[in-house]
C-alpha positions as CSV (number, residue, x, y, z in Angstrom):
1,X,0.0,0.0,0.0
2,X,2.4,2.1,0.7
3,X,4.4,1.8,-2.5
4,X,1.4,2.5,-4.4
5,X,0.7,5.8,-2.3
6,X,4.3,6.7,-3.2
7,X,3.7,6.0,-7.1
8,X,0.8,7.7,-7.1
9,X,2.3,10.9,-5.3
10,X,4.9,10.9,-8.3
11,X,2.2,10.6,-10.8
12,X,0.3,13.8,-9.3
13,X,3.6,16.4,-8.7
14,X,4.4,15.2,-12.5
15,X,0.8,16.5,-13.4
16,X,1.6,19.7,-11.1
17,X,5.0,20.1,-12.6
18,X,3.5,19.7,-16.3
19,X,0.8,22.1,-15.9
20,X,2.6,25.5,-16.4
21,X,5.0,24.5,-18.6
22,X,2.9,24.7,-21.8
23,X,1.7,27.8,-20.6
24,X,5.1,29.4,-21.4
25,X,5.9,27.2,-24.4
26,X,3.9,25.4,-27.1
27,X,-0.4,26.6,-25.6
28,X,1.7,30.6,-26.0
29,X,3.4,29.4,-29.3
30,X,-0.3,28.7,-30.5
31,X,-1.8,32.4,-28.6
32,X,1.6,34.2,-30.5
33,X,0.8,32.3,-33.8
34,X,-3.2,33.3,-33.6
35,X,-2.6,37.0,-32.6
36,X,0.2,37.2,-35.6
37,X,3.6,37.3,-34.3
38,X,5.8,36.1,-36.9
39,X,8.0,32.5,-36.6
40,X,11.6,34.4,-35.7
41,X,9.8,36.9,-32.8
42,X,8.3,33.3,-31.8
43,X,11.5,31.8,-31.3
44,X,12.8,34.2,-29.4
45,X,10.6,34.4,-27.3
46,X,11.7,30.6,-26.3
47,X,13.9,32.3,-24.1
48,X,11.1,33.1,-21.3
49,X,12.4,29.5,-20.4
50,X,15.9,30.6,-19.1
51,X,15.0,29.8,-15.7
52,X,14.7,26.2,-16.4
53,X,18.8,26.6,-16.9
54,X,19.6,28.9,-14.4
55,X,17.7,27.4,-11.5
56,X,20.5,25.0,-9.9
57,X,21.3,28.9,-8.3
58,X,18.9,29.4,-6.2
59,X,18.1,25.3,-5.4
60,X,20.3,25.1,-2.8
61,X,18.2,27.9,-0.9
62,X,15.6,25.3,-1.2
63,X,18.1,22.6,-0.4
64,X,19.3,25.0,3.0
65,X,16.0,26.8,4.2
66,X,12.4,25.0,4.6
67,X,8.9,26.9,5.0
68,X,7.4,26.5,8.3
69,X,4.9,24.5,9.2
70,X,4.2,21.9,6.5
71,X,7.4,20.1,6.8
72,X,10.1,19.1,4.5
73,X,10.0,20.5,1.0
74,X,5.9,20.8,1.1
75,X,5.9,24.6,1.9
76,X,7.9,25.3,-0.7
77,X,5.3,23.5,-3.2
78,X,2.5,25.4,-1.9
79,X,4.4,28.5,-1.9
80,X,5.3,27.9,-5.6
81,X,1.9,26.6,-6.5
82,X,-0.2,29.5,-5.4
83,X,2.7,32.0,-6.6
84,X,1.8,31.0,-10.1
85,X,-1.8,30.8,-9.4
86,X,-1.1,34.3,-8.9
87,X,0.7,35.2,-12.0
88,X,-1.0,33.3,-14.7
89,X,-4.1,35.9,-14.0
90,X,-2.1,38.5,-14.0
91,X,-0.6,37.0,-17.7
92,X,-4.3,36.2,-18.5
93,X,-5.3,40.4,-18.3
94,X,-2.1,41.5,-20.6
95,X,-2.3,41.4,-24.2
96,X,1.2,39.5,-26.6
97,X,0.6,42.5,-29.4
98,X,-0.3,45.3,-26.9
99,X,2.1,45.3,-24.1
100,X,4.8,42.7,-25.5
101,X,7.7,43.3,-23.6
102,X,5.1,42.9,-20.3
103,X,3.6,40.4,-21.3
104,X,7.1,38.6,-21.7
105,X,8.3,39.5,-18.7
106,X,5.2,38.1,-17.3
107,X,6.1,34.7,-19.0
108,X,9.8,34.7,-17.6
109,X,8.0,35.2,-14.2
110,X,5.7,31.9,-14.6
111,X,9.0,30.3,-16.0
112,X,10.9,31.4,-12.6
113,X,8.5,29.8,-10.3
114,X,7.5,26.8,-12.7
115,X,11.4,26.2,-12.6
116,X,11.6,26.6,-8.8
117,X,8.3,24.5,-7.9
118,X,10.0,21.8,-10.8
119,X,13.4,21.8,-8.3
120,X,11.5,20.6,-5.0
121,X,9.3,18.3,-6.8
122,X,12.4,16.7,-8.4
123,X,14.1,16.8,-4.9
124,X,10.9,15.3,-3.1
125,X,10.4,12.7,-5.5
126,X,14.5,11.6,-5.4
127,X,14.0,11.2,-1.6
128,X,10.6,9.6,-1.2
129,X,11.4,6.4,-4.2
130,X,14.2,4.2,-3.1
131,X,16.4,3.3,-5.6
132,X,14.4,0.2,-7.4
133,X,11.1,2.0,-7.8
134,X,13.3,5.0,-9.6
135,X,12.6,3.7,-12.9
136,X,8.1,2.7,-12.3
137,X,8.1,6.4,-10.6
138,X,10.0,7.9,-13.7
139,X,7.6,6.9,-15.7
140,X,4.7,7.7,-14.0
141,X,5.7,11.1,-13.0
142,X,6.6,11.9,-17.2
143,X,3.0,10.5,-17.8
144,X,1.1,13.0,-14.6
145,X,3.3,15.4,-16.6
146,X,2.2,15.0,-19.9
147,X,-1.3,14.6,-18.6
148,X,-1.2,18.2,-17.5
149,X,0.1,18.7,-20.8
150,X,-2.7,18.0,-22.5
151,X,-4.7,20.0,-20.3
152,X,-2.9,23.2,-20.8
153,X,-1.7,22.3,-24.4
154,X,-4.1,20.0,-26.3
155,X,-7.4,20.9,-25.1
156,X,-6.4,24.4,-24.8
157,X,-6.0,24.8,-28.5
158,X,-9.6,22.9,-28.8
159,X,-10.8,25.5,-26.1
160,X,-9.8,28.4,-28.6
161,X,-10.7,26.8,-32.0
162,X,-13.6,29.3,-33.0
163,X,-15.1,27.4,-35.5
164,X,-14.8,23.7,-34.4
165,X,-13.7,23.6,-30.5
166,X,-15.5,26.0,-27.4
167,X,-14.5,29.5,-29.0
168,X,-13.0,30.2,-25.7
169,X,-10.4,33.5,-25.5
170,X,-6.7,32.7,-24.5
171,X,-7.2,34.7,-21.2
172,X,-10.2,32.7,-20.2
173,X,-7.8,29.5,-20.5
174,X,-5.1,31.1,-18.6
175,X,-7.7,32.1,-15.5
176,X,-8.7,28.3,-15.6
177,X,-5.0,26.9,-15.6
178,X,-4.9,29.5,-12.2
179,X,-7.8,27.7,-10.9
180,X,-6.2,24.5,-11.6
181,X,-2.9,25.7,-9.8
182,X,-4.3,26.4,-6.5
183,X,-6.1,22.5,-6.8
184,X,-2.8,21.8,-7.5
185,X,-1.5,23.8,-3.7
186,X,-4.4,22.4,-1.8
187,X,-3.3,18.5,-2.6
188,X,0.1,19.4,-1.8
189,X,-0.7,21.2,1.9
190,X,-3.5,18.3,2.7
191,X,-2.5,14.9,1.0
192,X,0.9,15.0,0.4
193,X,2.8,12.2,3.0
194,X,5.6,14.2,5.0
195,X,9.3,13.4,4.4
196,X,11.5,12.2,7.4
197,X,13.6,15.5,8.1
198,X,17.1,14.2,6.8
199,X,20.3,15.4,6.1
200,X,20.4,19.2,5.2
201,X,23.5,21.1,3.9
202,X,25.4,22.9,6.9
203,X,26.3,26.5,6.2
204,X,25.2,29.9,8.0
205,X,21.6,31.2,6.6
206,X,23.0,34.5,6.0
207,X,26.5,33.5,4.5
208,X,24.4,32.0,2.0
209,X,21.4,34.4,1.3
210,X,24.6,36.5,0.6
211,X,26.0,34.1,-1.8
212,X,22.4,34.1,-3.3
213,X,22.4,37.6,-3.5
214,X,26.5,37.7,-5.1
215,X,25.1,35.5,-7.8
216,X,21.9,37.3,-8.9
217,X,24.1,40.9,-9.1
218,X,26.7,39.1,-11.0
219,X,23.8,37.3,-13.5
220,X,22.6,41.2,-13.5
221,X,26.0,42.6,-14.5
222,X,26.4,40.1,-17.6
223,X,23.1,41.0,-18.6
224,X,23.8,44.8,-18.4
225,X,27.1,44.5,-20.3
226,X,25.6,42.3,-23.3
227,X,23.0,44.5,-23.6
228,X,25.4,47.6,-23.9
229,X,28.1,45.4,-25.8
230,X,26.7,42.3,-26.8
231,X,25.2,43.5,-30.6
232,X,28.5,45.3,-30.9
233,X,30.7,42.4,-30.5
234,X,27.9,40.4,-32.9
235,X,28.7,42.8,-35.8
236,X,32.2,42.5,-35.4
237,X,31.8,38.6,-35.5
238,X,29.3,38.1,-38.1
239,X,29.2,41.3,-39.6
240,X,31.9,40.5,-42.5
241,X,30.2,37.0,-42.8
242,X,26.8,38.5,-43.3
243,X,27.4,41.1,-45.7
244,X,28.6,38.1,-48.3
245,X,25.4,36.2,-47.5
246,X,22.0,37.3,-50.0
247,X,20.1,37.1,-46.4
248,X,17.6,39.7,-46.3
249,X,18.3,42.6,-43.6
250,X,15.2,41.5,-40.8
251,X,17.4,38.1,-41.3
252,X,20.5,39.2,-40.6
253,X,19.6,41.2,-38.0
254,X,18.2,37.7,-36.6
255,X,21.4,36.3,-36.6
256,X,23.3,39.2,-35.3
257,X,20.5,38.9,-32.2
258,X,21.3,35.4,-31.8
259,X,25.5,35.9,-31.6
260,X,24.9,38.9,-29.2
261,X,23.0,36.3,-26.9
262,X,25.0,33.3,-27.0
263,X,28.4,36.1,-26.3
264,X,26.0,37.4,-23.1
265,X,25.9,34.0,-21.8
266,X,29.6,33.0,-22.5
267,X,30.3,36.4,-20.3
268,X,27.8,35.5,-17.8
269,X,28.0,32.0,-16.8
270,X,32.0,32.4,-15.9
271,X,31.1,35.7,-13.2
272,X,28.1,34.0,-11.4
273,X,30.8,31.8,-10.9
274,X,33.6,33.6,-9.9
275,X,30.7,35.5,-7.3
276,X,29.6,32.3,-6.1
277,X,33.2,31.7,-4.8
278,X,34.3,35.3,-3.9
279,X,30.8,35.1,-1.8
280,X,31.4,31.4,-0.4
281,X,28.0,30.5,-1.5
282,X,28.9,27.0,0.5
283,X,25.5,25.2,-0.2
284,X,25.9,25.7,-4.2
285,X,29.7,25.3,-4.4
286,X,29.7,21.8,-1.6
287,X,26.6,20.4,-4.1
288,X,28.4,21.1,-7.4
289,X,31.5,19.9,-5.6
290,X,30.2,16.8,-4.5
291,X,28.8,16.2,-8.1
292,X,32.2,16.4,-9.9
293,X,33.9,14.8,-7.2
294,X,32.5,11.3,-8.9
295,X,34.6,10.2,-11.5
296,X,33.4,10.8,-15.3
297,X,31.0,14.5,-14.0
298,X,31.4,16.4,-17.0
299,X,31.3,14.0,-19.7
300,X,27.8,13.0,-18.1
301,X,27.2,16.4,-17.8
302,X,27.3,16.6,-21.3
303,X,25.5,13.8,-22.1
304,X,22.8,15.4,-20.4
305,X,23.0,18.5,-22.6
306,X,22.8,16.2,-25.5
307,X,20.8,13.7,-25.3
308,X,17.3,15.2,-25.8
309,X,19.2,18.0,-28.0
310,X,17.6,16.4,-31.3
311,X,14.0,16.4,-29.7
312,X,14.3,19.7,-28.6
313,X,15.4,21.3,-32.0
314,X,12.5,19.4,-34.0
315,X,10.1,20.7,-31.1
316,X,11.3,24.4,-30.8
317,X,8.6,25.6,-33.3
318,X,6.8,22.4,-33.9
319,X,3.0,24.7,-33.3
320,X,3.7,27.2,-35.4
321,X,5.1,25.0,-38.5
322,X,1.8,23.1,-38.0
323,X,-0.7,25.8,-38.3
324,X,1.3,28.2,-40.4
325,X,3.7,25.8,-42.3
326,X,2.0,23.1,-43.3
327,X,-0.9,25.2,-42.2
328,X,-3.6,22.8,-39.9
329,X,-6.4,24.4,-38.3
330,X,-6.1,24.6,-34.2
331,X,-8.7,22.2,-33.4
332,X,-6.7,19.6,-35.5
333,X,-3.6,20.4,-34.2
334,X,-5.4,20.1,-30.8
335,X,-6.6,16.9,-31.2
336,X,-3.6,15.1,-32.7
337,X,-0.4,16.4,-31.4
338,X,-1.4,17.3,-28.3
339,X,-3.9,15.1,-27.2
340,X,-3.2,11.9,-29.2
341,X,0.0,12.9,-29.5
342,X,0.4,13.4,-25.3
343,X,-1.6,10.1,-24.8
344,X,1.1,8.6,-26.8
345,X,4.0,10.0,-24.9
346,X,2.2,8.3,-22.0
347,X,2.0,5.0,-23.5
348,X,5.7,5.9,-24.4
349,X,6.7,6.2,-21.1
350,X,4.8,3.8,-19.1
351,X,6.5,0.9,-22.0
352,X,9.6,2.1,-21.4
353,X,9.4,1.9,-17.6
354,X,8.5,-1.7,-18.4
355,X,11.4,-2.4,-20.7
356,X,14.1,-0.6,-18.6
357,X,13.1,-3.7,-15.9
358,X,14.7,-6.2,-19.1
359,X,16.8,-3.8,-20.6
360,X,18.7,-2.0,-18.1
361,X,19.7,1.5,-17.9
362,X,22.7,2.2,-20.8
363,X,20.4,-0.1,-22.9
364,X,17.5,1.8,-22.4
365,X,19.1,4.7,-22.9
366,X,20.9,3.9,-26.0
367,X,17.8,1.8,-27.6
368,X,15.3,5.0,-26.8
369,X,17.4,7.5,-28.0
370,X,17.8,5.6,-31.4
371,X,14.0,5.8,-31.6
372,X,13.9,9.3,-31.1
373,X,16.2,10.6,-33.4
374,X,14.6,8.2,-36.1
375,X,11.0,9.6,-35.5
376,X,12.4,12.9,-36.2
377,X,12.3,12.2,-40.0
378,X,8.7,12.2,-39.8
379,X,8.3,16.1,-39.9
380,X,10.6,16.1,-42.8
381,X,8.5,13.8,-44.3
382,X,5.3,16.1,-43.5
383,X,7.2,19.2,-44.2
384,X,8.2,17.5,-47.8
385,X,4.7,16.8,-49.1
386,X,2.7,18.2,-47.2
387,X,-0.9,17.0,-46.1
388,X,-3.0,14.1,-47.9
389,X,-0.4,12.4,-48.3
390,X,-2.0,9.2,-46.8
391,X,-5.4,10.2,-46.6
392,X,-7.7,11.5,-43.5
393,X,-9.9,10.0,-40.8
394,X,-12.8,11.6,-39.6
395,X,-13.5,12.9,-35.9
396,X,-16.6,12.8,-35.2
397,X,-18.3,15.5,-33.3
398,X,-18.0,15.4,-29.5
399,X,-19.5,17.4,-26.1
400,X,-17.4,16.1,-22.8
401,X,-18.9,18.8,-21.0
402,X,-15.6,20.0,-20.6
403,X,-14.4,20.0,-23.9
404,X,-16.7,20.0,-27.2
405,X,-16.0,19.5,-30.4
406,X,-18.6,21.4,-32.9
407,X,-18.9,19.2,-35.9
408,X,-16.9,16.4,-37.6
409,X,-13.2,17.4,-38.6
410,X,-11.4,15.5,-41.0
411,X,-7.3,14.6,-39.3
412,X,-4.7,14.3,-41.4
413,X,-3.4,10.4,-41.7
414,X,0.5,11.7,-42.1
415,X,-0.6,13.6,-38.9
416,X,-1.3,11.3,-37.3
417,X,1.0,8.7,-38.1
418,X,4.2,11.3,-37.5
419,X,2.5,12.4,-34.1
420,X,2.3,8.7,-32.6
421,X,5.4,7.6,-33.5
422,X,7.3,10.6,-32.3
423,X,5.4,11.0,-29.0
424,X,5.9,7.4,-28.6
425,X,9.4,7.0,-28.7
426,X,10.1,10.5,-26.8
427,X,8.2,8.9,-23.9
428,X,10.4,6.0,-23.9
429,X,13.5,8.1,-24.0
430,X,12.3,10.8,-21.3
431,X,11.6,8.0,-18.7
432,X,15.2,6.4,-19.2
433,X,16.2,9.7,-19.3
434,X,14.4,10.9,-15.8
435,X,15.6,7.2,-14.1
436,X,19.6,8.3,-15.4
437,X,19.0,12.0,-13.9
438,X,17.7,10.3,-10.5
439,X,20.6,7.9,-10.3
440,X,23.4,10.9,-10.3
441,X,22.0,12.7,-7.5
442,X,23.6,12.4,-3.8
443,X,20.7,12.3,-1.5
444,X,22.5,15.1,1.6
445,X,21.8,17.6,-1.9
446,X,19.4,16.4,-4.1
447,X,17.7,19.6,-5.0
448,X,20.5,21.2,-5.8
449,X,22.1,18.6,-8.1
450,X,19.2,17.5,-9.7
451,X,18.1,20.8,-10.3
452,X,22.2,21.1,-11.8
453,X,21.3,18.1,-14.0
454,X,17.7,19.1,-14.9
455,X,18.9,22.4,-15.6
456,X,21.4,21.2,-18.0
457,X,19.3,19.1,-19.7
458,X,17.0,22.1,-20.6
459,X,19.6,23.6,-22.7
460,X,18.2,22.4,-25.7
461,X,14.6,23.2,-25.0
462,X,15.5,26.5,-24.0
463,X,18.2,27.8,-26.2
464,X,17.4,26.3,-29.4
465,X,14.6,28.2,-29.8
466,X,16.1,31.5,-31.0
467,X,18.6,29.1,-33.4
468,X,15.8,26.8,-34.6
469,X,13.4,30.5,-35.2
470,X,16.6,31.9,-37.1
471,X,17.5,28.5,-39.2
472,X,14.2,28.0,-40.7
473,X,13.3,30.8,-42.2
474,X,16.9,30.7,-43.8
475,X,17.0,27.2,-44.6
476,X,13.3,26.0,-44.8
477,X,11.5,23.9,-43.1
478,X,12.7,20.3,-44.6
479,X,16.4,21.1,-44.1
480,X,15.3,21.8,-40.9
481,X,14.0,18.9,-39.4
482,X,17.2,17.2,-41.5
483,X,19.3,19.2,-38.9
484,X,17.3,18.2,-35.9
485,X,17.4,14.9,-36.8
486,X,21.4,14.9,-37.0
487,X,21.4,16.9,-33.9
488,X,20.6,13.3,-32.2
489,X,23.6,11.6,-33.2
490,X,26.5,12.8,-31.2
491,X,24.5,12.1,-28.0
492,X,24.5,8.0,-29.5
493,X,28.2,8.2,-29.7
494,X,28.4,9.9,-25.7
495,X,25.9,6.8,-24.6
496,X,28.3,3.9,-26.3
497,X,31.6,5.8,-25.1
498,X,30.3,5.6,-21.6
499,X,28.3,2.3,-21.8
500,X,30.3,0.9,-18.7
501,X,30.0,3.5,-16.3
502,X,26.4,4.2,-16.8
503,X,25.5,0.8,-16.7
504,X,27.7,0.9,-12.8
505,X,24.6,3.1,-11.6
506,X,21.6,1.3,-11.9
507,X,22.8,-1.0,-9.1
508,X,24.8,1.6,-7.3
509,X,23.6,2.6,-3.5
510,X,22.6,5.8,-2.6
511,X,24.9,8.5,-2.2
């Protein structure tokens, strides 16, 4: 009984963790696409998702100081929860065309506390599964996750569809996801079992607010200087380059965006760090330390980065090369990629928790990711010819109650063929993927290492976006999903360099 409890506990802080993460990526791609922001401007705006990188900074607050009165990492879920109860209303009353730079501000907000609620639901779950329910929990927490998902992504866009779904307005979807995040607080503060108080970092509280506070001004310095210097120091890369190119201007200007960033970052990441020392931030510096203290860190590290790299690429814009390139209506997009399509990642996920009991770990890993980068091809395929290519099935017309569907809408076969498989096999690789991530952590700092690890493997979801917006309206959209698709392979060649020592963890005891 009590395993189930604890299975069930996963599966409902993945649906809590999945919730607000479509609110700030794909369900805004589709608000963005419908109010007629254009595919580049889209892109960019992938970077309301920073947090998801950054937030191994401020985990090991989480890891050091606990909320009183609901225990061990529980107040900081409730805190979190009805934090961005809060500001998806306040998102809901501001308009993308009218008041875009608040409106993504707004988003990096959600993104903040989404990544910070994500950090003590990954440390929570690390410490309630012991080590041979990792694997059953990984996969039911990705498929509560994509649950939410399709809550706030699939039946979101069926919500909106004005001719065919409710005719619902993007705010009113946004005040319901609210309503669904303080459900989401009130479960945690009233079901949730309490963890047994355990082994916190040592270090003064404020030495390491201070430490805290070094990093943030030093994050806030790098961003100050790359905005001063950073399209400056663009030109004088690119600049030459450019001018020899037959890109038009707007496109150029792109790219010269897009260097200016990824020169911001390379100045920014090395002085949080050196403020992070100079300040003795002693819970961040002791967790990373004890991280790279085990042998082969950093070439795990970036296996991490890698590894979901090809997924993330083909997904950057994968709603708005749906209803604008290949050009699907919402309630079709709706339907298959985000409610078949999340279903399938389910499925995905709950089979490969099943074959990682036969396969093992590296296996798992290795087989999975295979799968992934070979369902890739599929958008290239739809991008190629298009839809009709294998006919269409009919949906008939539907009221849930909750969700409606006005009359019958023909779907797309090569639709729906491309959105199984892919869903599929990414399900397979992100439980794999979850079970390695769970496996690297010590348990003295588990939010702040997982949130290290997590945070890494967000690179690609994160920063891709303002190179996949940029790439495809150079090279087109079949070249593109080419590109993703050879994006995959290098992580293949990490898994079989390192076959022996990731195969050492699945049996290795907690740390």
């Amino acid at each position: 009984m009590a395993r189930l409890v604890r299975l069930l506990v996963v599966a409902l802080l993945g649906f809590a963790s999945g919730l607000p993460l479509a609110l700030t990526g794909q369900a805004m791609q589709a608000w963005l696409t419908t109010e007629g922001v254009d595919i580049a401007t889209i892109g960019f705006l992938g970077l309301v998702g920073l947090p998801y990188t950054f937030k191994f900074l401020w985990a090991p607050l989480m890891d050091r100081f606990e909320l009183p009165g609901l225990g061990r990492r529980r107040g900081w879920l409730v805190a979190t929860q009805l934090l961005l109860a809060a500001l998806l209303l306040v998102l809901a009353a501001t308009s993308p065309t009218g008041a875009m730079r608040s409106f993504a501000l707004l988003a990096v907000a959600i993104a903040f506390v989404s990544a910070s609620q994500d950090v003590v639901i990954d440390a929570y779950r690390t410490e309630l599964l012991p080590a041979t329910e990792r694997g059953l929990g990984a996969s039911l927490n990705v498929a509560g996750y994509r649950l939410a998902m399709i809550v706030s992504g699939g039946l979101a866009l069926i919500w909106t569809d004005a001719n065919q779904g409710g005719g619902w307005s993007w705010p009113e979807v946004y005040r319901l996801m609210a309503a669904l995040m303080v459900g989401a607080a009130l479960v945690s503060a009233l079901l949730l079992p309490r963890l047994p108080p355990g082994a916190r970092p040592q270090g003064r509280g404020a030495r390491e607010l201070w430490g805290f506070a070094a990093v943030v001004a030093a994050v806030a310095l790098g961003v100050l200087l790359t905005d001063r210097f950073g399209q400056d120091a663009a030109r004088a890369l690119l600049g030459a380059w450019l001018a020899t190119t037959a890109l038009p201007a707007a496109l150029q200007g792109r790219w010269i965006d897009l260097a200016a960033l990824l020169t911001g970052v390379a100045l920014t990441l090395p002085l949080a760090a050196w403020a992070a020392r100079r300040a003795r931030f002693q819970t961040l510096l002791a967790g990373l330390g004890d991280y790279f203290a085990q042998p082969g860190a950093t070439a795990m590290l970036l296996l991490i980065v890698l590894y979901k790299l090809g997924d993330a690429f083909a997904g950057a814009l994968l709603t708005p090369f749906l209803l604008k390139g290949v050009g699907y209506g919402l309630a079709e997009v709706g339907v298959v990629n985000k409610l078949i399509g999340l279903w399938m990642t389910i499925a995905g996920a709950l089979l490969g928790g099943a074959l990682m009991l036969r396969l093992g770990l590296w296996r798992a890993l290795f087989v999975f990711g295979l799968l992934q980068m070979a369902s890739n091809l599929g958008f290239w395929w739809l991008a190629q010819g298009g839809r009709g290519q294998i006919g269409a099935a009919i949906l008939p017309a539907f009221d849930w109650g909750f969700v409606s569907l006005a009359q019958a809408t023909p779907v797309d076969g090569g639709l729906l063929l491309v959105v199984v498989l892919e869903n599929l096999c990414g399900g397979m690789g992100t439980a794999a993927f979850l079970a390695f991530l769970m496996s690297l952590c010590s348990q003295r700092f588990t939010a702040t290492q997982f949130a290290l690890l997590s945070a890494f493997a967000s690179i690609g979801r994160v920063w891709v976006g303002p190179l996949a917006g940029v790439l495809a309206q150079t090279i087109g959209w079949p070249t593109f999903f080419i590109v993703s698709t050879l994006f995959a392979l290098p992580a293949l060649l990490m898994l079989w360099w390192l076959r022996a020592p990731i195969a050492a963890l699945q049996g290795a005891p907690a740390r």
